[in-house]
LONU-374860 format. One record per residue (C-alpha): residue in one letter; x, y, z. Coordinates in steps of 0.05 Angstrom, whole numbers, plus 5000, padded with zeros to 4 digits. Example, Ala and Ser with C-alpha at 12.3 -4.5 7.8 and 13.67 -1.06 7.14 Angstrom:
BEGIN
a524649105156;s527349795143;
END
This chain:
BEGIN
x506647525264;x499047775249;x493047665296;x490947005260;x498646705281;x496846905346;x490346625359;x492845965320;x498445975366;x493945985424;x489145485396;x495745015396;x497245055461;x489944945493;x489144275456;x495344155474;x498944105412;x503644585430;x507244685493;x507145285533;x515145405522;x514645275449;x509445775444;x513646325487;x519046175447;x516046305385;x512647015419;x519347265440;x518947635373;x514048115393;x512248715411;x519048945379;x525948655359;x531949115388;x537349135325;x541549705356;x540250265307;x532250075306;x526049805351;x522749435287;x515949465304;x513248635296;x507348725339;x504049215284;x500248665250;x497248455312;x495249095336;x491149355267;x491948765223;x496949105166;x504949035176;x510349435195;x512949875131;x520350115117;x521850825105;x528650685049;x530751395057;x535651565098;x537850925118;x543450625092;x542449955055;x545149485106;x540349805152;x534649725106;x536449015091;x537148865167;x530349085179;x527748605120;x530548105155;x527648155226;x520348285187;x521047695151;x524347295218;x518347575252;x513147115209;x506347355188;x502447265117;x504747935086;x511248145056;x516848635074;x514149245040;x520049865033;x517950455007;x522551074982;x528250574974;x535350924945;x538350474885;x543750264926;x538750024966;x534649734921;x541249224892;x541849084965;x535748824972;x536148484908;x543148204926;x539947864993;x533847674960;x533247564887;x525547414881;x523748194906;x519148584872;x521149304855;x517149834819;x520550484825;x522650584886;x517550124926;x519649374937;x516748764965;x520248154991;x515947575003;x510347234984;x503747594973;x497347465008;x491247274980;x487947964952;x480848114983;x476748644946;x479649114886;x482749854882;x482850174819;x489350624807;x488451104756;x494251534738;x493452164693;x500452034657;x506651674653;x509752224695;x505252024753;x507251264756;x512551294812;x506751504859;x502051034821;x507050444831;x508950604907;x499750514906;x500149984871;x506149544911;x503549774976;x495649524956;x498548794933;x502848805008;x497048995042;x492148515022;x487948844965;x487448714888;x489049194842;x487149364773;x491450054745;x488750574696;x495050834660;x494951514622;x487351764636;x489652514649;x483953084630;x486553254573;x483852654531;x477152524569;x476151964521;x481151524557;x478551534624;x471151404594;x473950804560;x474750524626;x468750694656;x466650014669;x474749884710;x470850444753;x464950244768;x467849444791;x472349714836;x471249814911;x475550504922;x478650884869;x485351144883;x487051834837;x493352024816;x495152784784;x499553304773;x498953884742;x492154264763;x489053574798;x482753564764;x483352834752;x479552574821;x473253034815;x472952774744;x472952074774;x468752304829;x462752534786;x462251814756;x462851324810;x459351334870;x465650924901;x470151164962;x475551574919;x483051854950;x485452334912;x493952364915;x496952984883;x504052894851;x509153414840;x509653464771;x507653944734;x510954684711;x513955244752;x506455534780;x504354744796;x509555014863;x511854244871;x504553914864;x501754484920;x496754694863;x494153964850;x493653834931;x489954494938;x485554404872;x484253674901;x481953924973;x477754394931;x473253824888;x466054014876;x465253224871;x463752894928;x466152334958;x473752494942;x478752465001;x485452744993;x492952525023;x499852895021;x503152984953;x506752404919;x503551944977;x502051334943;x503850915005;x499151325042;x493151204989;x494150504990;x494150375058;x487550645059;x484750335001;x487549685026;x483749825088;x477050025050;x477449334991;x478448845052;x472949075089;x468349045024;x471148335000;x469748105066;x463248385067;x460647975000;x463947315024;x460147335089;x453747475043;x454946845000;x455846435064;
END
């Protein structure tokens, strides 16, 4: 249940449409339902308008799937997001709900909401689209549209300025790099767009597990960039989610 359930909910039972124990009843989901091994948090929405989010590793995949369930049970106009999700979990998932959406290790169960604004995700290579997809998943569950930039790494600067225009439409950038992480103050010298910067671990022996990109990306001459933890895509688009909404909302109140 999100804010807008609430205040609809409300709403009901002022004009009367809606009795007072109808209304209680349908609130005894919040601020948290108790399944024994977890306190799934179903008061999240409410409180800062984006849903509660399940860690997949380290729980087993009944857990994972029992926490679906009580998001889902719980209402509200996002889906179950889980992020990190084992392959046992993932045919779990799949098993209990056929219609999910998986991209490596991210998965949505539900239907999506209408997107408000748009977050480019550029990736420097194909080695970077686990973290590009857990961006990617996480934007579409959180509200935002998405438009990815696939295999734009440094090493063929033509690529990245054949998308220039992707760039400049989009409301927040989100970068994606291995190796040395040059990729975001590239992107940062041509936009003049919010950009995050997420370094990935790839990249040979000296690249110390993506520490080289995160430091080389807390390091950009550019300005503008921002930068989260390494392989943090969930992180980057959570933000970015955050950022497009507030911009799409801003141009429909200027049309009104």
């Amino acid at each position: 249940m999100d804010r807008a359930q609430v205040e609809q909910l409300l709403a009901d039972v002022a004009d009367g449409s809606l009795t007072a124990d109808a209304a209680a009843e349908r609130l005894q989901v919040l601020p948290f339902t108790d399944l024994g091994f977890a306190r799934v948090d179903t008061h999240r929405a409410v409180r800062t308008g984006d849903p509660e989010v399940v860690y997949g590793a380290g729980k087993s995949p009944e857990q994972t799937v029992a926490i679906v369930a009580a998001l889902l049970a719980a209402g509200g106009q996002r889906p179950a997001l889980v992020t990190r999700a084992p392959a046992a979990t993932i045919a779990a998932i799949r098993d209990s709900y056929p219609d999910a959406q998986v991209e490596g290790s991210t998965v949505l169960v539900g239907p999506l909401p209408q997107p408000r604004g748009m977050v480019a995700v550029v990736t420097a290579g194909t080695s970077d689209a686990q973290v590009g997809a857990e961006a990617t998943l996480t934007l579409r569950a959180f509200g935002a549209g998405v438009n990815p930039i696939r295999d734009v790494g440094v090493a063929g600067l033509h690529r990245l300025l054949d998308k220039r225009s992707d760039l400049d439409a989009a409301d927040c950038v989100i970068v994606i790099a291995g190796m040395e992480g040059a990729l975001p103050s590239v992107v940062g010298g041509l936009v003049g767009t919010p950009v995050i910067a997420v370094p990935t671990s790839v990249g040979y022996g000296a690249s110390f597990g993506g520490l080289a990109a995160l430091l080389g990306m807390l390091n950009s001459c550019a300005p503008g960039v921002v930068v989260c933890n390494i392989d943090n895509g969930f992180g980057a688009g959570v933000f970015a989610a955050r950022v497009a909404r507030v911009a799409g909302h801003s141009r429909d109140r200027d049309r009104q």
